[in-house]
N, C-alpha and C positions, 0 to 999 in steps of 0.2 A: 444435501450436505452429508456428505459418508466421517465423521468423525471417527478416529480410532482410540479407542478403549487404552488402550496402552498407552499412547501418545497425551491421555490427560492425566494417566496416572502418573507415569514419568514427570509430566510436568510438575503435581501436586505437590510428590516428592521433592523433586528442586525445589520449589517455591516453601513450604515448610523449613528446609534444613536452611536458605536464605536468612529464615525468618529466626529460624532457630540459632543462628552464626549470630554471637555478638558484637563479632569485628563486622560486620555488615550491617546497612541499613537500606532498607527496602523503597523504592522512589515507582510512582507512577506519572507517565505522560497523559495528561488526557484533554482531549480535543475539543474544546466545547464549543467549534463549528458544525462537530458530529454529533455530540450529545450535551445541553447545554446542561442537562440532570444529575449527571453522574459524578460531578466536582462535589456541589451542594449535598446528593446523598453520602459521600465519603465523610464530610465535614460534621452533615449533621448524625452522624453516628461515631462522631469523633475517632476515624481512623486514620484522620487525615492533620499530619503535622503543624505545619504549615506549605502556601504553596504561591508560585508566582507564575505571572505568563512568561513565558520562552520566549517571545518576539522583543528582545527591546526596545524596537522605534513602537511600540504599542504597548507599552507601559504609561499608566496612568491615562490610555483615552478608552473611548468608546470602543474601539477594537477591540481590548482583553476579553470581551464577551464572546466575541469569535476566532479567539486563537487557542492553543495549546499552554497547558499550563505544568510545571513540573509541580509535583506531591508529594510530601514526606511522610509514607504511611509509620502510625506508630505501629510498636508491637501486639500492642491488641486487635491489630488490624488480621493476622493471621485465625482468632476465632471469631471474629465478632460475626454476628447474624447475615450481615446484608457479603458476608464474602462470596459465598455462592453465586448470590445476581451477578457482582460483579466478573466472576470469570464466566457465566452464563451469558454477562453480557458480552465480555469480550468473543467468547465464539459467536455469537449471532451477531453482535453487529462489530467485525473486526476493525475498521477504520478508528473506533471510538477512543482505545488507549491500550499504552503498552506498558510493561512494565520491568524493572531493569532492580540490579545490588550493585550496593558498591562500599567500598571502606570510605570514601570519601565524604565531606560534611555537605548539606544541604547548597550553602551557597557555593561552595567550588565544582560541584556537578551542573549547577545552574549557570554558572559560569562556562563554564566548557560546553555545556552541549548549546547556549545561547551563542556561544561565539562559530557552531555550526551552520546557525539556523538561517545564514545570510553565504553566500559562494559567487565567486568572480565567474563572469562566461567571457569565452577567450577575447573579447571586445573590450573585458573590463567592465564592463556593466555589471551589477549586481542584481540577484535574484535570490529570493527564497529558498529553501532547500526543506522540505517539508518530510524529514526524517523519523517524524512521530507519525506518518502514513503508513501500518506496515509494510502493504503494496512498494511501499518506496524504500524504507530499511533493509527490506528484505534484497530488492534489486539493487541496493548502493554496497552490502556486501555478500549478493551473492550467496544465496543461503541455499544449500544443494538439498536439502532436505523437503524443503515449499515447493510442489511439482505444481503448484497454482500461479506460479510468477511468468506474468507472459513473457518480461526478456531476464531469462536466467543465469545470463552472466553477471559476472561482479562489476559493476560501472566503477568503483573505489579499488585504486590498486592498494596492494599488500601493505604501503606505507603509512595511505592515508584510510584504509580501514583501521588498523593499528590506534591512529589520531584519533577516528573516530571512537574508536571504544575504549580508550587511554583510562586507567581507573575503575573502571565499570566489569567486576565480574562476570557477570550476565548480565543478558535481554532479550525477556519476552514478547512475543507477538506472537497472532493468530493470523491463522493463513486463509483465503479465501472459504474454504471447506471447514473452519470451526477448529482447526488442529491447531494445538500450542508446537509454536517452533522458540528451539533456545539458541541464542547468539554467544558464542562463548571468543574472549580473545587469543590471540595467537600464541607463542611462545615469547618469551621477554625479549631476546634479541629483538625481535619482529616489533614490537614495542617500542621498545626503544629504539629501533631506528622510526618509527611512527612521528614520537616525538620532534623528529627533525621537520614535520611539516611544517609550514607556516599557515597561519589563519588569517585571513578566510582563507577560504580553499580556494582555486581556482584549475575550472573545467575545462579540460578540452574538450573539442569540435564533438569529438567521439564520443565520450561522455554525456554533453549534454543532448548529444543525438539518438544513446541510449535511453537516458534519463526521461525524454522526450518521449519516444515509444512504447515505454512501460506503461504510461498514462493515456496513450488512444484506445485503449478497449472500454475505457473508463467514459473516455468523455464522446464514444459511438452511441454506449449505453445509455448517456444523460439525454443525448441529442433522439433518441429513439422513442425515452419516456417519455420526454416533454413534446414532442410531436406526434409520435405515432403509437402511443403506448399500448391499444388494443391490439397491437400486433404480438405483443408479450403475454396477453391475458392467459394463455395455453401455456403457456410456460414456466414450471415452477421456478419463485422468487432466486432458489438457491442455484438455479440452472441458466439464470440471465448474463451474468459475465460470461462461463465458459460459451453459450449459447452464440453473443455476441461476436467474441475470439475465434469462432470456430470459423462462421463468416466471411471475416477480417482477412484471413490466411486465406480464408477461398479468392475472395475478392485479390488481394495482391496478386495469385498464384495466373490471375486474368490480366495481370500488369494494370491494373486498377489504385490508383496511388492517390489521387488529390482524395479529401476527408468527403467532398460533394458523392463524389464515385462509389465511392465505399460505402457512405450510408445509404444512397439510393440501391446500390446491390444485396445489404444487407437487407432490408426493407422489403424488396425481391422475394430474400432468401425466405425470409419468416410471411410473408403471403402463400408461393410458390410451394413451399418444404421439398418432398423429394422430387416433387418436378423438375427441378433445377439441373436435377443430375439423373433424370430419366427420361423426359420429356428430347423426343428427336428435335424438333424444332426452337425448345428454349438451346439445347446444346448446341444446334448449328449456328444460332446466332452467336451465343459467349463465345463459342469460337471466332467467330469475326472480330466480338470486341477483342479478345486476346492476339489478334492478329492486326491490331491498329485498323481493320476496314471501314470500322462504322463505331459509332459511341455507344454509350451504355445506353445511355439514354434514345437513340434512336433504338436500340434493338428490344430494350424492354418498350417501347411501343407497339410492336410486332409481336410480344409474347402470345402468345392463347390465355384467352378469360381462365382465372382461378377459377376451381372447383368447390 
């Protein structure tokens, strides 16, 4: 994890002068899918306002326990003791919570970003839209600064990012590598045509095909620990995504597309290592698979015994 020096301090900076703007008030998303801890430690050291889960069909069940919850940090929340862990936390474990200002009052940012947290897919079906993921924030606008986002385009055109951050001066998140990135919105016009969106949102083909691929490095990964996880044990924690992705791109680059293919190549790849791409006879064969001759799977039976 290469953290830059600059990039926390910059961040501190914003986040302070937030805290310090009395037309703003400070709100945190946090996941307590990711970390069921970090609600309760915010509460029990009273920096935490009040707060509600983000999902509304999961209001008042058993679910709130696994969903996202939005947070109204008070202002003591800027010295109090446990602020450290929590941006300590946010770099080591990014997924956990983000955290956003706004002039806006408690329920009408709860209002707004809840009425995100649901999106049409072109069928009309509804789905989730898990934008307190940074991984996913970060790919819905597009954020040029996070060189950790596997699809670095902005899946949210110009309108509906806009929508998306209607009200909200900033928003924090942490990028795979521990670095704070800051979301800032566009220009008013830009804005205000935002406003013209309608909610929910609804995605195209494209989109949600984006939306889609930003999340298989994710779930190669999952599929890796929970079967083959000693295949990772040489691999430092903070090198397991990029590790995973590097793979991923190998593997397509063999016209290797179904999820079966790819993780059995990746799987390969972390036995293998540079065999893969030195070894004459592992390469004559990936050539075949990239040449449609023979499957992955018949030719990594033919490999040469790891070493």
């Amino acid at each position: 994890m290469k953290i830059d020096p600059l990039e926390v301090a910059n961040f501190e900076s914003n986040l302070a002068s937030a805290f310090d703007n009395q037309e703003l008030t400070c709100y945190a998303i946090v996941d307590k899918a990711q970390d069921r801890s970090l609600l309760q430690k915010c509460e029990k050291h009273d920096i935490g306002v009040r707060s509600k889960c983000l999902l509304p069909a999961a209001l008042d069940s058993d679910i709130e326990d696994y969903a996202p919850h939005l947070l109204e940090l008070s202002l003591l929340a800027a010295d109090a003791d446990i602020w450290p862990d929590i941006l300590r936390s946010g770099a080591q474990h990014p997924a956990s919570f983000t955290l956003l200002a706004s002039r806006l009052s408690f329920d009408t940012v709860w209002d707004h970003l809840a009425a995100f947290s649901e999106v049409l897919l072109p069928d009309d079906t509804d789905m989730i839209l898990a934008f307190w993921d940074p991984a996913v924030l970060g790919t819905l606008t597009g954020q040029a600064s996070d060189l950790t986002l596997h699809v670095p385009a902005p899946v949210l055109s110009e309108r509906q990012r806009s929508r998306l951050l209607h009200g909200i001066s900033a928003w924090w998140y942490w990028d795979r590598d521990g670095n704070p990135q800051q979301i800032l919105p566009r220009d008013n016009a830009e804005a205000a045509a935002g406003d013209l969106v309608s909610l929910p949102l609804k995605l195209t083909q494209v989109q949600v095909d984006m939306l889609v691929e930003a999340g298989v490095p994710d779930q190669l990964l999952a599929m890796v620990i929970e079967n083959q996880s000693q295949l990772l044990w040489d691999v430092p924690v903070s090198q397991h995504y990029r590790t995973i992705e590097k793979h991923l791109l190998s593997a397509r680059k063999l016209k290797l597309f179904g999820m079966r293919d790819i993780l059995n190549y990746i799987c390969a790849a972390l036995i293998y290592g540079d065999l893969l791409q030195t070894d004459s006879t592992i390469l004559a064969l990936l050539e075949k698979v990239k040449a449609g001759v023979i499957s992955l799977d018949a030719a990594t039976k033919q490999f040469p015994d790891a070493e």
